[in-house]
C-alpha positions in Angstrom: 41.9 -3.3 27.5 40.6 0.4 28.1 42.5 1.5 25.5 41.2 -1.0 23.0 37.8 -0.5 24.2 37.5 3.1 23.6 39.5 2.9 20.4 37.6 -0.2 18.9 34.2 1.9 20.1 35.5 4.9 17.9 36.1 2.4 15.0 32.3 1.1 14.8 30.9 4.8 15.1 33.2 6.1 12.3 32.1 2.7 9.9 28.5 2.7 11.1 28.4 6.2 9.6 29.4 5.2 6.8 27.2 2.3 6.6 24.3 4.5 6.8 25.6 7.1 4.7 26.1 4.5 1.8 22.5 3.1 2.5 21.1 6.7 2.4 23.3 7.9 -0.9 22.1 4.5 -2.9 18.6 5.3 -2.3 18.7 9.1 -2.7 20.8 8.6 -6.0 18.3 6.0 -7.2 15.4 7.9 -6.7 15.8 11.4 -6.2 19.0 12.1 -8.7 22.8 12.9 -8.4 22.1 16.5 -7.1 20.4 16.0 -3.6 23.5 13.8 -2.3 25.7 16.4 -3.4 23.7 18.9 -1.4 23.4 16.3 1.6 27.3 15.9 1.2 27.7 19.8 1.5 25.4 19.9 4.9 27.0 16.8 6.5 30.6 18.7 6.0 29.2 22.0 7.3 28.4 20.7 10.6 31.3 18.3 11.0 33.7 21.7 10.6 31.6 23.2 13.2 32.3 20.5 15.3 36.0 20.5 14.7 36.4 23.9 16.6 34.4 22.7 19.4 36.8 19.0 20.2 38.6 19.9 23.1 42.1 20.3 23.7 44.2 16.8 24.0 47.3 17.2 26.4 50.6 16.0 24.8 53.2 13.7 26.4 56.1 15.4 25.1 59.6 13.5 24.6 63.0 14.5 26.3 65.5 14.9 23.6 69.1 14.6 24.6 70.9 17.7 24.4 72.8 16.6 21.7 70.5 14.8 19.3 68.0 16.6 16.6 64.5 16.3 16.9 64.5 14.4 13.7 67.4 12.4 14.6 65.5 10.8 17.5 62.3 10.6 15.7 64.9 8.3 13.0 66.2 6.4 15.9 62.9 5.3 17.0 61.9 4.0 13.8 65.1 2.1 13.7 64.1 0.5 17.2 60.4 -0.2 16.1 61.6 -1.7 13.1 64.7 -3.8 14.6 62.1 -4.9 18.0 61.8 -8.6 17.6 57.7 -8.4 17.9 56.8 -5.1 16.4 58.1 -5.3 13.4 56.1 -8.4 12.8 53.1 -6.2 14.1 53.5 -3.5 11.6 54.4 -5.7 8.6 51.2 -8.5 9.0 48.6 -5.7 8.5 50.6 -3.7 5.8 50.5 -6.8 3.7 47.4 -8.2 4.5 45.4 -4.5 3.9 47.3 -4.2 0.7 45.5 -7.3 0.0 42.0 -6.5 1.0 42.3 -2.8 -0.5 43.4 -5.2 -3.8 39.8 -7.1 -2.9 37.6 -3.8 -2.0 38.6 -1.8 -5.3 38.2 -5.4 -7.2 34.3 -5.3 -5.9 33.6 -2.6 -8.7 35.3 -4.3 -11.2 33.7 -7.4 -11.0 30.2 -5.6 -11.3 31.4 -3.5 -14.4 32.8 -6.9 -16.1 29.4 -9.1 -15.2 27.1 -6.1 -16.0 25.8 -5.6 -12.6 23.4 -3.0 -11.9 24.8 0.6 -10.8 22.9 0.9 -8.0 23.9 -2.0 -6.9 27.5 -1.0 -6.0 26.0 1.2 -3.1 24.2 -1.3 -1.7 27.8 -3.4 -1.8 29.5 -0.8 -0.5 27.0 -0.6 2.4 27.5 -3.7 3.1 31.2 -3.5 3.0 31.0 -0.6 6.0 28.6 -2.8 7.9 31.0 -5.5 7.9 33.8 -3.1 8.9 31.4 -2.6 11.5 30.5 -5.6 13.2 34.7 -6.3 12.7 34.8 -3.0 15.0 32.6 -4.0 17.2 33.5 -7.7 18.1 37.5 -6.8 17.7 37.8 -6.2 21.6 36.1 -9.1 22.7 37.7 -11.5 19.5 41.6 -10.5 21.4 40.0 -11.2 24.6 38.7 -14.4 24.0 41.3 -15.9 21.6 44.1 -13.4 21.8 46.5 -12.7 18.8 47.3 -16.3 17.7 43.5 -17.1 17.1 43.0 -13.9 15.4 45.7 -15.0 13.2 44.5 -18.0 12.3 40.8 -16.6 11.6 42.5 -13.7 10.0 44.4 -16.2 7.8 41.1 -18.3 6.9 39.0 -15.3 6.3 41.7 -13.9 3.4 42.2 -17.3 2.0 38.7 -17.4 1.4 37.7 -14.7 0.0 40.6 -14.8 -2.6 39.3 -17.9 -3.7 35.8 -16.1 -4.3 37.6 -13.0 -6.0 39.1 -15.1 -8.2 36.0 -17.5 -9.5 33.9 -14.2 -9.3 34.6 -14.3 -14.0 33.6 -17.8 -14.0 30.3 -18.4 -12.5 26.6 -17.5 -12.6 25.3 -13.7 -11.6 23.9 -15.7 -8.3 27.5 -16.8 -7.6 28.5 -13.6 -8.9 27.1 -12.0 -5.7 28.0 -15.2 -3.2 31.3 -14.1 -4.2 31.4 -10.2 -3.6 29.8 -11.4 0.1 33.2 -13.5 0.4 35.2 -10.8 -0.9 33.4 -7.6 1.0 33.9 -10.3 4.4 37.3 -10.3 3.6 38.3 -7.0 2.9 36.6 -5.5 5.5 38.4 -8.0 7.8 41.5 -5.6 7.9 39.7 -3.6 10.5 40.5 -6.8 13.2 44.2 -6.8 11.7 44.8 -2.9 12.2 43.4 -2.8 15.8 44.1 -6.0 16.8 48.1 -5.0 16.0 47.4 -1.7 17.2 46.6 -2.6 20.3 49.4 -4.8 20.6 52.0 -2.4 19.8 50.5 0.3 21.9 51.4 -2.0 25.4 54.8 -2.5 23.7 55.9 1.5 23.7 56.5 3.9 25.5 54.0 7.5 26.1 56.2 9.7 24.8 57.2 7.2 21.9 53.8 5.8 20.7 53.0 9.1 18.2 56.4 8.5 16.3 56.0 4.7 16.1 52.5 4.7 15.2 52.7 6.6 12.5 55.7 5.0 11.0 53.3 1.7 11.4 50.4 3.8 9.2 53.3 5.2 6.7 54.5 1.2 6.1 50.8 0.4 5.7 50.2 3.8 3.2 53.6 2.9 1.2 52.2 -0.3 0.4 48.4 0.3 0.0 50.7 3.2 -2.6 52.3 0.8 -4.9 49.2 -1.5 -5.0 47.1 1.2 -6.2 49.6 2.5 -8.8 50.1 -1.4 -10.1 46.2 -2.4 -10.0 45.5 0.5 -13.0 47.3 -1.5 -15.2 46.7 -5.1 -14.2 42.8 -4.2 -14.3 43.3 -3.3 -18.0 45.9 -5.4 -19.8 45.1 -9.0 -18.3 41.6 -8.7 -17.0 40.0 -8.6 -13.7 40.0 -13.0 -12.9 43.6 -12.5 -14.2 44.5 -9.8 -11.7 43.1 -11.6 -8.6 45.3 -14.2 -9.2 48.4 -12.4 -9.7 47.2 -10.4 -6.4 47.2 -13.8 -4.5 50.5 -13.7 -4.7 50.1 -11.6 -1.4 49.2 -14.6 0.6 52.7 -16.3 0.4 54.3 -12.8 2.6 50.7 -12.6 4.8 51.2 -16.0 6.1 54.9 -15.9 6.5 54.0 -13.0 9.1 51.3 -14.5 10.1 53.5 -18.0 10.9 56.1 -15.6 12.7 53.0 -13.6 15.2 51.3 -17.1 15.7 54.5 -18.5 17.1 55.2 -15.7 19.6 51.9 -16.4 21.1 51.8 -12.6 21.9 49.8 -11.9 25.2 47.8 -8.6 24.9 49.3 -6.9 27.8 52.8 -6.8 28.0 54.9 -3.5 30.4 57.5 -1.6 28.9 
């Protein structure tokens, strides 16, 4: 669990930042103009690429090719295995799927404010509250795969995104009062792929090898990015041509894959720790 411990640690700086920074950039927008958060913006950046040439060196576990296999050859046959490996496939598809969903819900957020006639400023303050509940998910996520491992992390997980689809989708059709009941539901759900990504992470890091874990990583973060990819390019038009109530409930659609992989992890009863 050191591993999850220092990453999940990481996690909650990174989205306490941006709670703050969201916090800060409503308030300074609201009363002080566009200009100063651009200027803040440009000082923040300044200092974080002074720190970048002060992070320390990272030693590399490097992998022994055979002789006669290509660098990218093995880096395809170890995609092959990840993706053909009875449990992490499973791993890599359940938060694909279920952050293509919750990236559907987070961008939805704005769109229900611009359809109800929310105030601007608002948004920030949403938004804020969307990287403080990406937070406290950060924070709780090692003790949550402690406590109740994978298969109650599932079933939460599954609650949490059942949920706040529901509130996504009656967010047209009620009052300004449960206007804002339902972005709660919907930032508590989106922000819940924090738990899914490191919770899976985790997982799959005690399933790999050393000198294996960079290539199958990152072909777990390209399935995520190719899907995140297509649900971007299709919400565009969806927004536009059917409305926003009316793309929420084509976007539930999602659930029926989520829970299939979420039926398939539940039943493994995955324990955190397994050798390779």
């Amino acid at each position: 669990m050191v591993f999850h411990k220092k990453y999940a640690k990481m996690k909650m700086l990174h989205n306490l930042s941006l709670t703050i920074a969201t916090f800060s950039g409503a308030f300074i927008y609201q009363f002080f103009g566009p200009t100063i958060p651009v200027w803040v913006s440009i000082f923040c950046l300044i200092i974080s690429g002074n720190i970048l040439f002060l992070l320390p060196d990272v030693p590399e576990s490097r992998r022994i090719v055979a002789q006669d296999k290509s660098k990218w050859q093995d880096i395809l046959d170890i995609s092959k295995y990840a993706m053909k490996h009875s449990e992490i496939k499973w791993l890599m598809l359940f938060p694909a799927l279920y952050g293509t969903l919750t990236l559907v819900l987070m961008w939805g957020l704005q769109s229900v404010m611009v359809a109800k006639n929310l105030p601007i400023f608002v948004f920030s303050i949403i938004m804020g509250l969307h990287a403080f509940a990406r937070t406290f998910w950060s924070g709780i996520s090692g003790k949550v795969l402690e406590k109740i491992n994978l298969s109650g992390i599932i079933k939460l997980e599954s609650l949490v995104i059942v949920i706040s689809c529901l509130g996504a989708c009656l967010s047209q059709y009620v009052g300004t009062i449960e206007t804002y009941i339902c972005l709660i539901l919907m930032i508590l759900g989106s922000s819940s792929v924090v738990l899914a990504n490191m919770s899976t992470s985790v997982l799959i890091n005690h399933r790999i090898k050393s000198d294996e874990r960079a290539t199958i990583l990152s072909v777990n973060s390209m399935i995520g990015r190719v899907f995140w990819a297509i649900s971007m390019i299709a919400l565009k038009p969806l927004f536009d041509t059917i409305g926003v109530g009316q793309t929420f409930m084509v976007s539930t659609l999602l659930l029926i894959p989520i829970l299939i992989c979420a039926m398939h992890l539940y039943k493994m009863k995955l324990a955190t720790m397994k050798k390779v």
